[in-house]
N, C-alpha and C positions, 0 to 999 in steps of 0.2 A: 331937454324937453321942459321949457317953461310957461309955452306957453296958455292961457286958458282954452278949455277947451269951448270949440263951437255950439252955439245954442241953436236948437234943433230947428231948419226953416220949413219943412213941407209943408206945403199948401194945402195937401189934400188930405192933413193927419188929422185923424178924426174924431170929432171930440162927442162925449156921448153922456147924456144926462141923466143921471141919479133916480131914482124911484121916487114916485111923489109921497112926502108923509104920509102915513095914514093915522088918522086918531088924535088924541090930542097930545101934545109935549109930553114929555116924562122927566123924573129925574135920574135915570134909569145906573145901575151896577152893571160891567161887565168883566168879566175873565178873559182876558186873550192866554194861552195855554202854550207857550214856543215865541220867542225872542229872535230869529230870523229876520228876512227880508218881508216874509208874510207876515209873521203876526208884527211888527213895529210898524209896518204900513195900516195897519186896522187900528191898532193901538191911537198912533197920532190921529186917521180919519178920526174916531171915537171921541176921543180926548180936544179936541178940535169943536168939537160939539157941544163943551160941558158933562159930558159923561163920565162917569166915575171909571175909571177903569184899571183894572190890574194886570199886570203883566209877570208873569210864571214862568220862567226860564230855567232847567234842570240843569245847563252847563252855567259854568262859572262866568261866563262871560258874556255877550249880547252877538247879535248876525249869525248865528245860527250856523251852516256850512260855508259862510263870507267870515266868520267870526275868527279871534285872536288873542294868544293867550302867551301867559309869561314861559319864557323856558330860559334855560342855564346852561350856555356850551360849557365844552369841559375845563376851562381858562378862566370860567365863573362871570364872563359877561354874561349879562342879561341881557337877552333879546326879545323879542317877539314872534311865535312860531304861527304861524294858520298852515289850511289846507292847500294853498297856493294859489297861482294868476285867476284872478275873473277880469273878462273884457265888457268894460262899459258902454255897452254901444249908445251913439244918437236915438234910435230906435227906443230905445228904452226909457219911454216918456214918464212913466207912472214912478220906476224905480227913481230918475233923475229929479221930477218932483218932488218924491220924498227925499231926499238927500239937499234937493234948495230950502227945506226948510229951517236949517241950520246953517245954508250954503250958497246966497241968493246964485251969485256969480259960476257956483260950482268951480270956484278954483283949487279948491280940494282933489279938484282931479285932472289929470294932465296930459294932453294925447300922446298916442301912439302913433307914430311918423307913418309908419310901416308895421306890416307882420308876413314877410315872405314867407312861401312854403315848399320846400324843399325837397324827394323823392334820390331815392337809393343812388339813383343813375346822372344824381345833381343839378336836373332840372328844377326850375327854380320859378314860382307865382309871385306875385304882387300886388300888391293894391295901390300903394301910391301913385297919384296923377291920372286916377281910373276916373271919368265921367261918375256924377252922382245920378242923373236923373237915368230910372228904368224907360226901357232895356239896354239904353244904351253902356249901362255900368258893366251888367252881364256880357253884350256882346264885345266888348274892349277886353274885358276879361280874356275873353275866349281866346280872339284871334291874336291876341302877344303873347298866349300862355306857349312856352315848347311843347308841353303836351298833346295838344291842340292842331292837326294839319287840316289842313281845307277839302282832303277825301273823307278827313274822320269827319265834318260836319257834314258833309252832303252823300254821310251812311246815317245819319240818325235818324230814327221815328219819328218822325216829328206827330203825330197822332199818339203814340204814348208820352211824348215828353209836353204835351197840352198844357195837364194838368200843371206842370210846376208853372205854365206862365197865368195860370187863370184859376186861382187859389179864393175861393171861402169860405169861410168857418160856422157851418161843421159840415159843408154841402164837400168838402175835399176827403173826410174821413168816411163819410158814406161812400165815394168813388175812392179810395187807394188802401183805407185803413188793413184790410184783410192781406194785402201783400207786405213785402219786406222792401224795405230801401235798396237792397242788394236786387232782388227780383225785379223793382221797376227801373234799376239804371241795365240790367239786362234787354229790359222790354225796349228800351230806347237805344240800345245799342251805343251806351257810352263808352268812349275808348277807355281801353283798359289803363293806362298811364295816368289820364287826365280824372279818371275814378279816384286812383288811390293818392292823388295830389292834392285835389280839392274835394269830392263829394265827401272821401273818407276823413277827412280832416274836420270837416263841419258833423259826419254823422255821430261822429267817437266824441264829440264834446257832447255828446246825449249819453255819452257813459258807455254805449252800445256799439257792438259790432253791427257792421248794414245790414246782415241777414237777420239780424234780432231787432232791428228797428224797423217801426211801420214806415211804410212808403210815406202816407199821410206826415206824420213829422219831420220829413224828409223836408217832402212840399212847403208847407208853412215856413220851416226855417228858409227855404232859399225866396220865399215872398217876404220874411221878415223881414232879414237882410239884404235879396238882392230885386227884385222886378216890383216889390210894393212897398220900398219906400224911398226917396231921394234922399236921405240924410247921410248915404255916402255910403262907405263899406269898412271906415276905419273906425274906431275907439280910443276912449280913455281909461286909465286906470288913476286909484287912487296914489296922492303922491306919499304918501307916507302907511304904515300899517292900518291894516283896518278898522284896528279897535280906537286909534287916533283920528285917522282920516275922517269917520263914518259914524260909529257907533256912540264912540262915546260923546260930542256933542247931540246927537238925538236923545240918548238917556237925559243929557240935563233938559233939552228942550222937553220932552213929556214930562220930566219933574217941574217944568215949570208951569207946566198946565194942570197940574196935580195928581197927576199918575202915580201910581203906584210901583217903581219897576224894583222887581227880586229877580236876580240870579240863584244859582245854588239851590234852587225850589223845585225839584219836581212834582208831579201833578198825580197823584195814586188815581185815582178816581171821579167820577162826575156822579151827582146823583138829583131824582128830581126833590123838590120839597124844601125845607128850611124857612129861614123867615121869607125870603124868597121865592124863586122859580124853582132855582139848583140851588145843590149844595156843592161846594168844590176842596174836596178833602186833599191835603197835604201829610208829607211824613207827620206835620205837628201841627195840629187845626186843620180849621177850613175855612174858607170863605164863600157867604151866600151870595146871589148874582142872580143877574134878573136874564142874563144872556151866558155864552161861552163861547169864545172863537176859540176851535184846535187849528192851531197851525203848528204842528210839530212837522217832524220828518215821518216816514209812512211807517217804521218801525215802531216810532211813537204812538201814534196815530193807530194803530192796529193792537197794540198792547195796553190804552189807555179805552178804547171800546169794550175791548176782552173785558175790562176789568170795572166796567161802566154797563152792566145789565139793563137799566132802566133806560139807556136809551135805542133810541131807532128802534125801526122795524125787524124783523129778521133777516129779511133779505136782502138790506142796508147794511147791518150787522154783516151777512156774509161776503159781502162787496166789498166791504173795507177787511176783513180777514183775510178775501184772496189777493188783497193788493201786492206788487211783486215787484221788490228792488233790482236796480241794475246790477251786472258783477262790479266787483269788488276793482276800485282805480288805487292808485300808487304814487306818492310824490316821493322825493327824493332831493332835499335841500342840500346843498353843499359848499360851505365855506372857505374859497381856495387862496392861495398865498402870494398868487398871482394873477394880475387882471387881465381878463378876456379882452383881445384884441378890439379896439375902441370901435370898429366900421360895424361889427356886430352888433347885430337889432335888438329891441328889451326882450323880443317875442317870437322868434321863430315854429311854426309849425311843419311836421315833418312826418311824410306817407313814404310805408314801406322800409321804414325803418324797426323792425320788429317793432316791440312794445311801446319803444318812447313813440309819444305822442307832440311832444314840445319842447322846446329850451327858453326860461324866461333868465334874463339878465337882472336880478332886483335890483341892483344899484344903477339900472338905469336909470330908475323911477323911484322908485322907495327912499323914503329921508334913512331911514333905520340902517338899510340896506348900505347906503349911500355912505352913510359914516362912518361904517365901519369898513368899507372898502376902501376909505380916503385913512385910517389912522392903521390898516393892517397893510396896504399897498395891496390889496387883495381884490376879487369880486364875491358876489354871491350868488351862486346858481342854482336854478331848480328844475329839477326832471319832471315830466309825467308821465304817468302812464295808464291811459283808460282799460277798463276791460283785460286786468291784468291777470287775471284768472277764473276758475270756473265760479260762476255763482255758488255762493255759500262756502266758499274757499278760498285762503291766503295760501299756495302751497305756490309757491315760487324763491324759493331759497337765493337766487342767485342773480334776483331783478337787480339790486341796487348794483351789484358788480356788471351787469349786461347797461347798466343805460348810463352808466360815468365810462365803459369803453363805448358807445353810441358816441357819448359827450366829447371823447378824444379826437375820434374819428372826424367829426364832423367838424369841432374846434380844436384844431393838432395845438393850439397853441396850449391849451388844456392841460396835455398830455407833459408838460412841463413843469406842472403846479402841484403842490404839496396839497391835498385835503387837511385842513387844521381841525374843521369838527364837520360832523353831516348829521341832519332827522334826516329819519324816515317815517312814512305812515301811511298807514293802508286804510281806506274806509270805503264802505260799502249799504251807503244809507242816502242814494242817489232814485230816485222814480226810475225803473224802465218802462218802455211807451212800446211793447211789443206788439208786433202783427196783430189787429182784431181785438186789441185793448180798449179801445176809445168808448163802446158805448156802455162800457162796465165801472168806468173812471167814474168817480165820484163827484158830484157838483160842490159846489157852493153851498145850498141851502141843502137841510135834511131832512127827515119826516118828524124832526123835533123845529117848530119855530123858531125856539130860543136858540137853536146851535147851528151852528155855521162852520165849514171847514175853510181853511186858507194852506196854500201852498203850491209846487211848483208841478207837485202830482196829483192836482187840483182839477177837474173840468171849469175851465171859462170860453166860453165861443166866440172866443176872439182869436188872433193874429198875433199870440204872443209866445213867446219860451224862455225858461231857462230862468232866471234872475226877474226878467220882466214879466213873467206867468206869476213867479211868487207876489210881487208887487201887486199886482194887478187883484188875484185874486184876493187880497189881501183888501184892497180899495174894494172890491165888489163887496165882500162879507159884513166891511162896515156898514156898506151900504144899506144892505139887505135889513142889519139891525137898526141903523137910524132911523128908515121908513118906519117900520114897526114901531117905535119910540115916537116915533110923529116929529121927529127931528129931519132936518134939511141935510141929502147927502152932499156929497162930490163929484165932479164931472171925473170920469175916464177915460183915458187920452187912448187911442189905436192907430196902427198904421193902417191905411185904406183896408177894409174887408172884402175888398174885390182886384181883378183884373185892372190893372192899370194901361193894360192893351185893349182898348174896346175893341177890335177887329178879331181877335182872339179870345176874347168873354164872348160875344157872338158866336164866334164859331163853335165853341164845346157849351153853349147853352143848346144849339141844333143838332148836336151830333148824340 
């Protein structure tokens, strides 16, 4: 996989203009608060502008839940360990953006051929060679899928399944948010095979089992990916780790704009006042700031409010208190002494395979990966596992042994190979998007002018998720401060916010 990947061609992607200044120029301080996809996308907006800005990262390293950090197998090489796979979709206008900035070409990232998906009974999905333009990606989908017979399509609802073809934002959350993704593939009478090959495969990378996720996000994700937008159904990943690939030429690029950026810095407090607006207290000092973007994760974000009195309202305050993470997901790294059989893909996805959710091949793609596969004769694998236990609990004692026999089973050639070292890691600091969450989600702007949130458990009413919601909201936040500043924002890039079937936007506009 060398080649670059495709620059995004839709016609119909929607480009959306920035708030108009108000007032006159400033030379204004801000705090961004989280080093993420959200706060480095506000950061550069900002910094882009001439604004002073700091950037406040409490982990040691930058990308936030994309982020990468040193570790030491037990043979004393140095690697680099993260949380594991993120799929860089076409779709992902705002995130790829921010990453041309250091990247015009984005050769930094490399596509993914394929990503089959695979089901207990070895029925098996694909995307390569699938039509881009909606519905036709959808319907090629369907009818080469094995799951998929021609009774099971002319038993479906087609009156409850409307909605996923006629998706806007936030006109989809007022009609599905109160149901479960699980209750509405009921309502449509999806076959039960073709559920757990594909709907469940797409709904569990939201962290979430279907009946804990809103229908609503259900929706969106298959108009992001599949009926509103033509940029295809496949992805890129980056080709080397992410602190290489990604991160760390953005850090020198803000440094060169004169950013501020600290890792190792967590953020105790916000308060109003100083020479300033705010004041923004650290374990050691502060710093005063005319604005403050949080863009932490929602633990963050929920424990830096607590401890921030003077700002919002109350009942702002209690919004962000009851915010509520997904269960707790599982990676499972493992360094083996023999290479996985070459026809196998970087990225396999897999329904109905108890907990594992995936098999990513690193040396498919990863330089890190790659080279150490080439001087050990070896591969590098990694397991996932979403939803791997109950929320607010790691009690699964026996996952990493349950998903390296998954790993057997599925690649016997596996079952051959010596493990020379493995991580494990458990984390549980993902947004859940539960049934009848959405009008309690917290926006962008707050009842403070000066503070702004960013992230992926963020409200923006757009057509976005995932990597591309952080981004996004990240680009809006700045934006929201530029105007204020009397500064010129940035255009925001969307996939269409409507039906792409007029004949079907018609019709659930009447019904």
């Amino acid at each position: 996989m060398n080649r670059s990947p495709r620059t995004p061609t839709d016609p119909r992607q929607e480009r959306l203009a920035p708030p108009p200044p108000i007032g006159a120029p400033s030379s204004p301080v801000v705090v961004v608060v989280g080093a993420g996809i959200a706060g480095l996308t506000a950061a550069v907006a900002l910094a882009e502008r001439d604004v002073e800005v700091h950037v406040l990262e409490r982990e040691d390293y930058l990308g936030g839940r994309v982020g990468a950090w040193p570790h030491r197998l037990n043979d004393g090489t140095e690697i680099t360990m993260s949380r594991g796979f993120h799929a860089f979709f076409r779709q992902y206008y705002n995130l790829r953006a921010l990453l041309a900035r250091t990247d015009a070409s984005l050769s930094r990232l490399t596509p993914v051929e394929d990503y089959p998906l695979i089901d207990r009974a070895g029925r098996v999905d694909q995307f390569r060679g699938l039509p881009r333009k909606p519905p036709w990606n959808a319907i090629a989908f369907a009818l080469r899928s094995p799951t998929f017979k021609l009774t099971d399509l002319l038993r479906l609802n087609g009156r409850a399944a409307l909605p996923l073809a006629t998706v806007r934002v936030p006109d989809i959350y007022e009609r599905l948010d109160d149901l479960s993704a699980e209750q509405l593939l009921d309502a449509i009478n999806f076959p039960e095979p073709a559920r757990h090959l594909a709907f469940e495969v797409f709904s569990r990378s939201f962290f979430a089992r279907p009946g804990d996720l809103s229908a609503a996000e259900l929706a969106v994700m298959f108009h992001l990916y599949f009926l509103g937008s033509s940029e295809g159904l496949l992805f890129d990943v980056p080709n080397d780790t992410f602190a290489t690939a990604l991160w760390e030429p953005l850090r020198d690029y803000l440094v060169s704009l004169g950013a501020d950026v600290r890792t190792g810095t967590p953020v105790q407090s916000v308060e109003r006042g100083g020479d300033r607006r705010y004041r923004v207290h650290l374990a050691t000092g502060s710093i005063d700031a005319d604005a403050v973007v949080l863009a932490t994760d929602l633990g963050g974000l929920r424990q830096l409010v607590a401890s921030s009195p003077q700002l919002g309202t109350t009942t702002w305050r209690d919004t962000i208190a009851g915010l509520r993470t997904a269960p707790p997901f599982f990676v499972h790294r493992l360094w083996l002494d023999r290479p996985v059989d070459a026809h196998r893909p970087a990225f396999l996805g897999t329904g109905g395979w108890g907990q594992l959710d995936n098999i990513s091949v690193l040396d498919r793609y990863e330089g890190e990966a790659q080279r150490w596969a080439r001087q050990h004769g070896g591969s590098v694998v990694e397991l996932h596992a979403y939803a791997a236990a109950p929320s607010g609990t790691r009690d699964y004692p026996d996952l990493a042994d349950d998903l390296l026999s998954m790993l057997r089973t599925i690649y016997p050639e596996t079952a051959r190979a010596t493990v020379v070292d493995s991580v494990s890691l458990w984390r549980d600091d993902c947004p859940l998007f539960a049934p009848g969450s959405f009008t309690s989600r917290p926006r962008v702007t707050t009842p403070d002018d000066g503070i702004v949130l960013a992230g992926d458990g963020i409200r923006v009413d757009l057509p976005v998720a995932l990597m591309e919601r952080a981004a996004t909201t990240g680009l809006v936040a700045a934006n929201a401060l530029l105007s204020s500043f009397g500064l010129r924002g940035h255009e925001v890039l969307s996939v269409p916010n409507r039906s792409r079937i007029r004949v079907l936007d018609r019709f659930a506009t009447r019904s």
